[in-house]
C-alpha positions as CSV (number, residue, x, y, z in Angstrom):
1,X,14.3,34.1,28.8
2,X,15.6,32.8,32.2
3,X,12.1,33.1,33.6
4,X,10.8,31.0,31.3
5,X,12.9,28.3,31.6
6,X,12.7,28.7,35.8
7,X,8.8,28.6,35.0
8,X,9.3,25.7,32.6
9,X,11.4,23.7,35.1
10,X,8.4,24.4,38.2
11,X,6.0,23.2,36.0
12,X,7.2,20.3,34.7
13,X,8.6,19.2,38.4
14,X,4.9,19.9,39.5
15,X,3.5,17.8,36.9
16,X,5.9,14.6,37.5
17,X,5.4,15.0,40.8
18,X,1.7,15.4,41.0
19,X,-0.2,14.4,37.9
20,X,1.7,11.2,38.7
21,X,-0.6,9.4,41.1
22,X,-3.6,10.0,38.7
23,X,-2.1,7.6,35.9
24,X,-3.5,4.5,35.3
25,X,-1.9,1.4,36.3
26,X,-3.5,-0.6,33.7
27,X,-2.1,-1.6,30.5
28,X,-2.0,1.0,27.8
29,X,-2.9,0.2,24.4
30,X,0.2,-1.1,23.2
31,X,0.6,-3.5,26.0
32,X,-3.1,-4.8,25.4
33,X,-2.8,-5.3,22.4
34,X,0.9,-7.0,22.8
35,X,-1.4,-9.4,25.3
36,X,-4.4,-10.1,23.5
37,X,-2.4,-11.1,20.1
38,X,-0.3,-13.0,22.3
39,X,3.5,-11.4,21.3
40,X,3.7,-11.1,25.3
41,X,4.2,-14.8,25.7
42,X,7.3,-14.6,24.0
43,X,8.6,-11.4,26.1
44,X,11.3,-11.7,28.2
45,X,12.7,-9.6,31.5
46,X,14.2,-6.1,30.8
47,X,17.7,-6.0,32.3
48,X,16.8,-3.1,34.5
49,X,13.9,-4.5,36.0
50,X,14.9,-4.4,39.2
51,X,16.6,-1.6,39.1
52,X,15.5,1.8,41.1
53,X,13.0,3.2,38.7
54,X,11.5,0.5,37.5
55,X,7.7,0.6,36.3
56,X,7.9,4.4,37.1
57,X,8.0,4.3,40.6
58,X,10.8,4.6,43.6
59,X,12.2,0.6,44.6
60,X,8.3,-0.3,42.6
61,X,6.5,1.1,45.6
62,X,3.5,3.2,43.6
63,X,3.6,5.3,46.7
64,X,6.5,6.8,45.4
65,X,5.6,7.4,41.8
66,X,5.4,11.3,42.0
67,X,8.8,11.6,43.5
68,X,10.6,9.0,40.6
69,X,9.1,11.1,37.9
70,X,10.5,14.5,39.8
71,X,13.9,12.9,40.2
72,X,13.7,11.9,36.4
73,X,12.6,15.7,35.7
74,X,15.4,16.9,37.4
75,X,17.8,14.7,36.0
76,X,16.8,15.0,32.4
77,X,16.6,18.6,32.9
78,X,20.3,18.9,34.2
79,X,21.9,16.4,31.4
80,X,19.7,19.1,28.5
81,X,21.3,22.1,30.5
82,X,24.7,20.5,30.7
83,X,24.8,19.6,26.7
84,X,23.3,22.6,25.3
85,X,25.8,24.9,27.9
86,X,28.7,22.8,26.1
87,X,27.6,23.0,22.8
88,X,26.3,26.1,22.4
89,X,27.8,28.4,19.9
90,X,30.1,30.9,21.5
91,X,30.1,34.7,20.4
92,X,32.6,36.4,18.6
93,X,32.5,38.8,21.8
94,X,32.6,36.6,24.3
95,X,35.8,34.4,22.5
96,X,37.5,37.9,23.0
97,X,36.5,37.9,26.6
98,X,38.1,34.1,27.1
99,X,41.4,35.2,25.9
């Protein structure tokens, strides 16, 4: 089981970090759409716009768009491994072996 979630970290890492650059920087459908019907005019500035990550790439330089979505691999892969190793359901033996 540990080699598959080694394996399933690598390959999500590689895909962040390469599949990255071959993403389209147009407008998906919904933000077409948003544009065309014109909802956009009314749309106002997220509050994180400016922040590190925003619009998928490192201080919005699309040079660095493979290495934001590693670091966002990474860190959504440690918060998962940090809840489900809290909440997990502890064995009768291994209660015995805390005591």
């Amino acid at each position: 089981m540990k080699k598959f979630f080694i394996g399933f970290a690598v390959v999500s890492v590689l895909i962040a970090g390469v599949l990255s650059y071959f993403a389209s920087g147009d407008p998906d459908g919904l933000d077409k759409t948003v544009e065309d019907t014109g909802i956009a005019a009314h749309a106002q500035e997220h509050p994180f716009a400016g922040s590190t990550f925003a619009d998928y790439a490192l201080g919005g330089d699309d040079k660095f768009t493979g290495l934001a979505g590693v670091l966002g691999v990474i860190v959504v892969l440690a918060v998962s491994f940090s809840l489900f190793w809290f909440l997990r359901k502890k064995t009768p033996s291994s209660d015995l072996a805390d005591q």
